[in-house]
N, C-alpha and C positions, 0 to 999 in steps of 0.2 A: 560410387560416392566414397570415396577413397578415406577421406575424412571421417567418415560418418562409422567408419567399420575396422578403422587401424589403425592403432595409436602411433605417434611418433618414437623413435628408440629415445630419446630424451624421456619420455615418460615411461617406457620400460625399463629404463636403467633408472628413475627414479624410482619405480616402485622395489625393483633389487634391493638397491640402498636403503630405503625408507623401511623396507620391510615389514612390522608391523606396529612398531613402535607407537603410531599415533593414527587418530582417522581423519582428523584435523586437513592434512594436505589434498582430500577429497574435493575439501568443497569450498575453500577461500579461492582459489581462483575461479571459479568455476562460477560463484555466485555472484561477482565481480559482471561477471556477463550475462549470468539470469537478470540480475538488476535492469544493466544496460540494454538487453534486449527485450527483454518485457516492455520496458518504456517505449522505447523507440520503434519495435516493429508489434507492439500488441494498442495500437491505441484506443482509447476506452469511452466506446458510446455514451450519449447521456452524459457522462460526468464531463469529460475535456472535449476538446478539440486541439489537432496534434496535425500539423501540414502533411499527409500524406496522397500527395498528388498522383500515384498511381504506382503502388507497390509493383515493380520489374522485377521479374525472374531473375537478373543476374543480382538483385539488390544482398551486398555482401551480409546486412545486419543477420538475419533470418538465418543464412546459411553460415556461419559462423557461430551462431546460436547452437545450431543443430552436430556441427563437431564438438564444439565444448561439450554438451549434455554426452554426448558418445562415448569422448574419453573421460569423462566421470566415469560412465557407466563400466569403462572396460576395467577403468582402476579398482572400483569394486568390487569386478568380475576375478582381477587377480589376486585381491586380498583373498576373499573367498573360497579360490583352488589352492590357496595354502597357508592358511589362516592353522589348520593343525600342525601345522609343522614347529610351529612354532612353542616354546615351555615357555607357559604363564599362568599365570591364577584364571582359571577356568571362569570364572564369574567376571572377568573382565576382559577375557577375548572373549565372552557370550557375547558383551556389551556390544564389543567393538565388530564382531560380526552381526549382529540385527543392524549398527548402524549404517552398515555397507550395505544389507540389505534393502533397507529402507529406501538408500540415497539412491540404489539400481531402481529402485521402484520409483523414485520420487522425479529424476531424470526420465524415465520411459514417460512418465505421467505430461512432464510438459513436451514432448516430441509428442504423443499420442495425441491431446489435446489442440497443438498446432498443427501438424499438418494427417491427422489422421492413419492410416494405416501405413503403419513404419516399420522398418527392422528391427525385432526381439532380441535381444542381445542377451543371454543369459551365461555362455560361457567367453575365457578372455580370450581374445586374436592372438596367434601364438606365430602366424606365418603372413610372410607378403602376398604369398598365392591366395591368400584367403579374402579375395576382389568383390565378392558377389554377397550379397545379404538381403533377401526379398521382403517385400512390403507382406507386413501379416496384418489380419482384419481387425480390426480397435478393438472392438466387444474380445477379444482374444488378448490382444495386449492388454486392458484394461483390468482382465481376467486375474494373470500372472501378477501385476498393480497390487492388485487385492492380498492375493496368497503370501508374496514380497511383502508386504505392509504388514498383514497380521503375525507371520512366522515374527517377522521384526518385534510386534508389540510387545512380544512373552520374554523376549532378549534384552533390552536399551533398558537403561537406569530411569528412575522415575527423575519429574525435574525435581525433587526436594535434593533427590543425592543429586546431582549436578549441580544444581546450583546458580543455574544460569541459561540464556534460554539460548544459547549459539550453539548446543549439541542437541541432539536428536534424543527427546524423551519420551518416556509411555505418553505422554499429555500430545507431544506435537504428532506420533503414531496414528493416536486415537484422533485425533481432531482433523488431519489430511485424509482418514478410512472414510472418515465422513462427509468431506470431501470430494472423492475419489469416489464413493456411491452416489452421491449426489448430481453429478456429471455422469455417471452411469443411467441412472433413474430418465433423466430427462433427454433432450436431443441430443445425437444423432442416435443413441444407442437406444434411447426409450425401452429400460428395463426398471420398470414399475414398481420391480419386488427392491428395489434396491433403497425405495426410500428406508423399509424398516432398521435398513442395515445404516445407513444414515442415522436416523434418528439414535437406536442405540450407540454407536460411536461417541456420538457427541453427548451422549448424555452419561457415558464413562469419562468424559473432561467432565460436567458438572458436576457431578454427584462422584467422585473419584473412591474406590474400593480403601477400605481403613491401613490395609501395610502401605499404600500410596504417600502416606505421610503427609498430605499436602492437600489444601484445597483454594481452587482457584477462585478469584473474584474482579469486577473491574476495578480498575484505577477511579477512585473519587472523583478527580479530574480528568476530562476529554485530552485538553492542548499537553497536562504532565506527561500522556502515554508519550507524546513525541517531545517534548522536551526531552525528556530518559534518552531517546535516542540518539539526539543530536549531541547528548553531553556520556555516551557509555556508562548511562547507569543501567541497570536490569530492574523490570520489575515483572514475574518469574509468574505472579500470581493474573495478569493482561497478556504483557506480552509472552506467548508460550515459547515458539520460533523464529528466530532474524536473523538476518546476516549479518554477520562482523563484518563490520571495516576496521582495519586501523591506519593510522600513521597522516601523513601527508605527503608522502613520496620524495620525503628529507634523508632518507634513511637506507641502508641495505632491504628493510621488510617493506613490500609492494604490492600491501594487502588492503589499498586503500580503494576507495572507490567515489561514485560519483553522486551520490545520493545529496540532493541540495543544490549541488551544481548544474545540475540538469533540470533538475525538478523543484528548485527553488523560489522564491521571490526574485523577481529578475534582479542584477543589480548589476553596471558593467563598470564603475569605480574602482579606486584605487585605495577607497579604506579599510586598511586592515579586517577591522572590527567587524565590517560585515562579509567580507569575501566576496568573490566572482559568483555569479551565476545567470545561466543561461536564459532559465524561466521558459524553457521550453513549453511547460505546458499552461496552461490557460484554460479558465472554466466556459462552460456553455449557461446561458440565460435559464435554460430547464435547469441543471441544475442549483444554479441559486433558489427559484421558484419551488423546489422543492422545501427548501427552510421556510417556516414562521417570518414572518415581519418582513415579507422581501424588498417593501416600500424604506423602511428603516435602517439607518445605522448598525442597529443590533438586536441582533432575532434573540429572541428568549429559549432558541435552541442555541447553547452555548459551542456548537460541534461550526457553526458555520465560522466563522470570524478566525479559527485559526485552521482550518480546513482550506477556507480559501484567503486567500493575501487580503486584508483591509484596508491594504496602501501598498505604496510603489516606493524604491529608490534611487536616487539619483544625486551624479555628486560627489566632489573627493574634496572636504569630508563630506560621508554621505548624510544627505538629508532624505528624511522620511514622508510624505506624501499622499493626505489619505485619500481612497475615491470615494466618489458622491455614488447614491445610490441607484443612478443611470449607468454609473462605468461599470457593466457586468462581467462582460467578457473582455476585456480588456486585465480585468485580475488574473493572478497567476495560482500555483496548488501554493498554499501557506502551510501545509503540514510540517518540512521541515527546514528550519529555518537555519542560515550558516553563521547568523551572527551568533546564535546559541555555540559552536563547535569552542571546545578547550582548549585543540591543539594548533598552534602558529607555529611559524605564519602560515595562511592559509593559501592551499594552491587551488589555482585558477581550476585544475582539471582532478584534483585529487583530496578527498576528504575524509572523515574518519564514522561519518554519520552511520548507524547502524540501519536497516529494514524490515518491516516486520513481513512476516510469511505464513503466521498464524496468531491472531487474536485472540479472546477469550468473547470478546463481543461479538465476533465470526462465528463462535462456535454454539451461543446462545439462539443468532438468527439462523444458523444452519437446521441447529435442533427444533424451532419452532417451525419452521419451512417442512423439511419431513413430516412431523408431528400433524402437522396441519396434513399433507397429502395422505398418510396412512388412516387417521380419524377418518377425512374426508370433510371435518369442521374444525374450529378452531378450540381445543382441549383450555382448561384452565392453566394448566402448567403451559404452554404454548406462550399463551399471551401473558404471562406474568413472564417468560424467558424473555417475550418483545421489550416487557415494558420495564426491565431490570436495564435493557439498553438504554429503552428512554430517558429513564426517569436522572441515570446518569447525566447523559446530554441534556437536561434542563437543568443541572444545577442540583439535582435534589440530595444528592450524597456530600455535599460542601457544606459550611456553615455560615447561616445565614447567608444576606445581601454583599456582595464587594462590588467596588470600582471597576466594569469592567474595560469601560471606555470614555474618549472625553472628548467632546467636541467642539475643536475651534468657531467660535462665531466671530468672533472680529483678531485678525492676524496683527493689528496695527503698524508701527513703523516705527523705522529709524532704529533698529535692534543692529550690535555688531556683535553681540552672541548670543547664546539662548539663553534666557531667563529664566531665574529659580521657580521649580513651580512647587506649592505649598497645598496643602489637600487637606482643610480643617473640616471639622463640623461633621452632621450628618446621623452622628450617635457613634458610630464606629471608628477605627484604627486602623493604621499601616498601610493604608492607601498611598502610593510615591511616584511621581512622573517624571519624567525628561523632554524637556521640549525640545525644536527643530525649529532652524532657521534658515533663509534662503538667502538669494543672494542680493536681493530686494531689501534687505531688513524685513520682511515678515516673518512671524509664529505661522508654520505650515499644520502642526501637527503635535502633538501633546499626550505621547507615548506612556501608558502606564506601565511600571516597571514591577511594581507591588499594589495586587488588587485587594491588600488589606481586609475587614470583616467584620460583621455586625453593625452595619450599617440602616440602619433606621428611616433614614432621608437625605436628599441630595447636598452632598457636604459640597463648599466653597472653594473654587478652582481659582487661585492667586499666581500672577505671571508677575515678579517683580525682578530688576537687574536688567542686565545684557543692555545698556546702553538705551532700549526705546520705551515706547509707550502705547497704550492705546488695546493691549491683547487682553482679550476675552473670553474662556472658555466653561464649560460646563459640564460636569462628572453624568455620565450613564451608567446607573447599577444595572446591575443584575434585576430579574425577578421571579428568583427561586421559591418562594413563598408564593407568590401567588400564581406563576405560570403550572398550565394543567399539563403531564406529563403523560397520564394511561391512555390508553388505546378506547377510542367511544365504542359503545354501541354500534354504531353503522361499519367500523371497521372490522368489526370483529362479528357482523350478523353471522355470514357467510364463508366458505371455501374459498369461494373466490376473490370474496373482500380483504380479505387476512392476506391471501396472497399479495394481491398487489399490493396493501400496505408494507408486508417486508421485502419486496420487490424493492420499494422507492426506502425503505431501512438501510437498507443494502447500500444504496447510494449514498443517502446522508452518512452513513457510520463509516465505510468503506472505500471511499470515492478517494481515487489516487493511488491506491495499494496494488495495482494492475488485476481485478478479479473480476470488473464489470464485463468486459469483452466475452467471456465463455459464461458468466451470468444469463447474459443474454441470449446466448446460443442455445445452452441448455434450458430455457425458456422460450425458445422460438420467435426469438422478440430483435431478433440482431438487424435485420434489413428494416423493420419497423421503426424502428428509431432512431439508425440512421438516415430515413427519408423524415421523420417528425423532425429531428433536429436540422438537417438541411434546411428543412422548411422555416424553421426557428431563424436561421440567418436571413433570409431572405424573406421573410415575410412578417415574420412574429407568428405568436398564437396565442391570444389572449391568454392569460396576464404574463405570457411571458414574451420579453420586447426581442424586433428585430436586433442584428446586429449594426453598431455602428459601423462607420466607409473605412476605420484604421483596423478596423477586426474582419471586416467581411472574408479576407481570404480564405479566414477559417472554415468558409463555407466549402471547399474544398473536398478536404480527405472526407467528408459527408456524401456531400454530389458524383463524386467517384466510384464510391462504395457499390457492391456488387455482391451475390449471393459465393461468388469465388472467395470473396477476402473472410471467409468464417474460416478458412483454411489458407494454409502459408505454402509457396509453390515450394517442388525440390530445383535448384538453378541444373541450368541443359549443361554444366561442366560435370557436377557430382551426377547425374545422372549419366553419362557419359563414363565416371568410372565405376560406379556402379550402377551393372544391366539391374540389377534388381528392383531398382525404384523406382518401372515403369510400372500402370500407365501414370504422367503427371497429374496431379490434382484436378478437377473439372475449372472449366475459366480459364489457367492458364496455359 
């Protein structure tokens, strides 16, 4: 695997050049294709459905994965064989070496985790003859992972000196160690002792040491965490680690990426305003059923509505489009949205949205997960880390009631634009919409823009202008005040109860960020669920409905599924030049 074990001399003359200047050039292109192939060849049970009709061996996604992560790894490898050569302020080539070590670790972690026992790479390729590089045992790789990770934590700046969450900081160290034992602790490697290592990681992000300077907390709002990201703001104290995009591929810099446009709200128009996107992916009926109110417009878990798309668009200009609460699966991931992006005009295939790759709500349920397995019950601190998540996702960190939705009840006629709409009454303030119109003259849709506050009672939805007559709509607040946020009783009796409640946590908080797939593995739960949710398309399962005849395909990369696909094959060319990567994965 020729690829997998030897960089190209472009990249060895880049690292010459580059020297050590920056660590920056590690991993914008790199994560460019973590992104992209996470998506595309990790698709995520339970939460999506993603057409994948029978991952082939020769399938390039996977295997092009697997060179990117290598030559990371080797870049690293050569910062680190000469990383003293270099005269600098020692406290900031410390930096910049824990971060290469990190990122060697951080690269072995996703090879290790996809396809299992793989080539250790810990010094850099210096020769072509150097062909051969043999699969070593996970629990061995996962090993070095470890050592790589902690050596790193005592080196890399905290995020308060950073600044910002696209460099490698003690916070994102500690919070992937946790990680990183956590997928140790459970399958395939089922080392036990690893939960405690878990739990303490993650509870060096909560509780962070006083010279740390800094301490983390969520975002008051669910949809701001991705707002921030669609528009390059940081919020340092949520988002810990993500990938930069920038640009739009207007420019010499081509460090943009795809984030939105794949995994977007579909939209295949011509208006600026909201850009291209693919909408590749698509929810499954479990997952909505997993939210509050799945009968309803709008769950009083505030995390579903912008987690998954609330309407469709279509249309140059585009008009917005909501679904009823039968169209399940037929919605798209709503996390990150491209009419939110800054930068124009927007391309079809290239955008500036950032992705997160460590949370602070990851690291809450992570810690309560361990916590819970080392107790053997559910601790008080455990389920107050669950319900610090919850209590977010209901609203409870916001003020008071807002607007958070409106619903068209009569579209009327004869409109040749949209109509002002007015948002009185109610007791509260700054409530402001934008309506849609089609090409019918109807009001389709009545977009809040400013969900305003302090809100008392259902203020007055006025559609006046645009030529017609006849449109009717009606404001949905919130109900932060009186929706129950803690964890009952019954969830929290037991071990096993707790479990599966942040089992399905995991999902509501999580769902889209590519984690669910090795969730499940390391839970033993991977071919379970893809036979539940198969079954989901094709049958239902009480309360949650079959799929409709325009979605059923999805029933697919489900039906397909096989205890092979919890691991990614090596293709018979790279096996071919490197003897090392026999034997192939079992299956294929």
């Amino acid at each position: 695997m020729l690829g997998f074990i030897f960089p190209s001399i472009l990249i060895l003359l880049r690292i010459c050049f580059d020297n050590l200047s920056v660590i920056a050039f590690f991993c914008f292109s790199f994560f460019n294709q973590v992104i992209y192939f996470l998506h595309f060849a990790c698709f995520q049970m339970l939460n999506i459905f993603f057409l994948l009709v029978r991952i082939n061996v020769n399938v390039e996604g996977t295997t092009n994965a697997g060179v990117h992560w290598y030559d990371g790894i080797n870049r690293a490898n050569f910062l680190l064989a000469n990383a003293d050569k270099v005269d600098m302020d020692e406290g900031e080539l410390a930096a910049i070496k824990g971060e290469a070590l990190f990122l060697r670790a951080f690269f072995h972690l996703l090879l290790v985790s996809n396809w299992g026992d793989v080539p250790l790479m810990l010094e850099p390729i210096s020769s072509a003859d150097q062909t051969v590089a043999p699969r070593i045992a996970a629990r061995e790789v996962y090993e070095q992972i470890l050592a790589d990770m902690k050596q790193a934590e005592a080196m890399v700046k905290t995020i308060a000196e950073i600044g910002h969450g696209g460099r490698v900081s003690k916070s994102a160290v500690r919070g992937m160690l946790a990680r990183v034992c956590l997928y140790m602790a459970g399958e395939p490697i089922n080392d036990s002792s690893k939960y405690n290592e878990a739990r303490d990681w993650a509870k060096k992000v909560i509780d962070p040491a006083p010279e740390d300077g800094f301490q983390h907390d969520l975002n008051p709002s669910y949809q701001q965490v991705f707002m921030n990201m669609c528009q390059d703001r940081y919020d340092i104290k949520e988002s810990i680690w993500e990938v930069e995009f920038y640009g739009n591929s207007a420019d010499a810099f081509q460090e943009n990426g795809r984030v939105g446009s794949n995994n977007g709200i579909a939209y295949s128009g011509e208006d600026e305003t909201y850009g291209y996107s693919y909408g590749f992916i698509q929810v499954t009926g479990r997952l909505w059923h997993l939210y509050d109110d799945a009968a309803s417009l709008l769950s009083s878990d505030e995390r579903r509505e912008w987690a998954i798309a609330p309407y469709r668009i279509t249309g140059t200009p585009a008009v917005e489009i909501p679904f009823t609460t039968t169209q399940i699966y037929e919605r798209t991931s709503g996390k990150w949205r491209r009419e939110l992006e800054l930068v124009t005009p927007k391309n079809k295939n290239a955008g500036p949205i950032n992705f997160p790759l460590l949370r602070f709500s990851d690291v809450l349920l992570m810690f309560a997960e361990a916590d819970n397995m080392v107790n053997q019950e559910p601790s008080d601190e455990a389920v107050e880390a669950v319900n610090r998540v919850r209590r977010r996702a209901y609203g409870k960190y916001l003020p008071h009631e807002s607007v958070r939705m409106v619903q068209v009840l009569n579209g009327g006629t004869g409109y040749t634009s949209a109509p002002t709409v007015t948002i009185t009454g109610g007791g509260g303030t700054g409530a402001a919409g934008k309506a849609f119109v089609n090409a019918n003259g109807t009001v389709t849709r009545v977009k809040i823009i400013e969900e305003g506050s302090n809100y008392t009672s259902t203020p007055i939805i006025a559609l006046t202008g645009g030529g017609g007559s006849g449109a009717e709509a009606i404001a949905l607040l919130s109900t932060r005040q009186t929706s129950n946020a803690d964890l009952t009783n019954d969830q929290t009796a037991t071990q096993e109860s707790f479990q599966e409640l942040i089992e399905d946590e995991r999902a509501r908080e999580l769902c889209f960020e590519t984690l669910r797939k090795h969730d499940l593995i390391r839970w033993g739960k991977f071919m379970i669920n893809m036979k539940r949710i198969e079954n989901d398309f094709i049958n239902g399962d009480f309360p949650v409905p079959r799929a409709s005849s325009s979605t059923a395909y999805g029933v697919l990369g489900f039906q397909n599924a096989s205890p092979r696909d919890m691991l990614w094959p090596f293709s018979p060319r790279e096996m071919a030049l490197n003897r090392g990567l026999t034997p192939q994965n079992p299956g294929w």
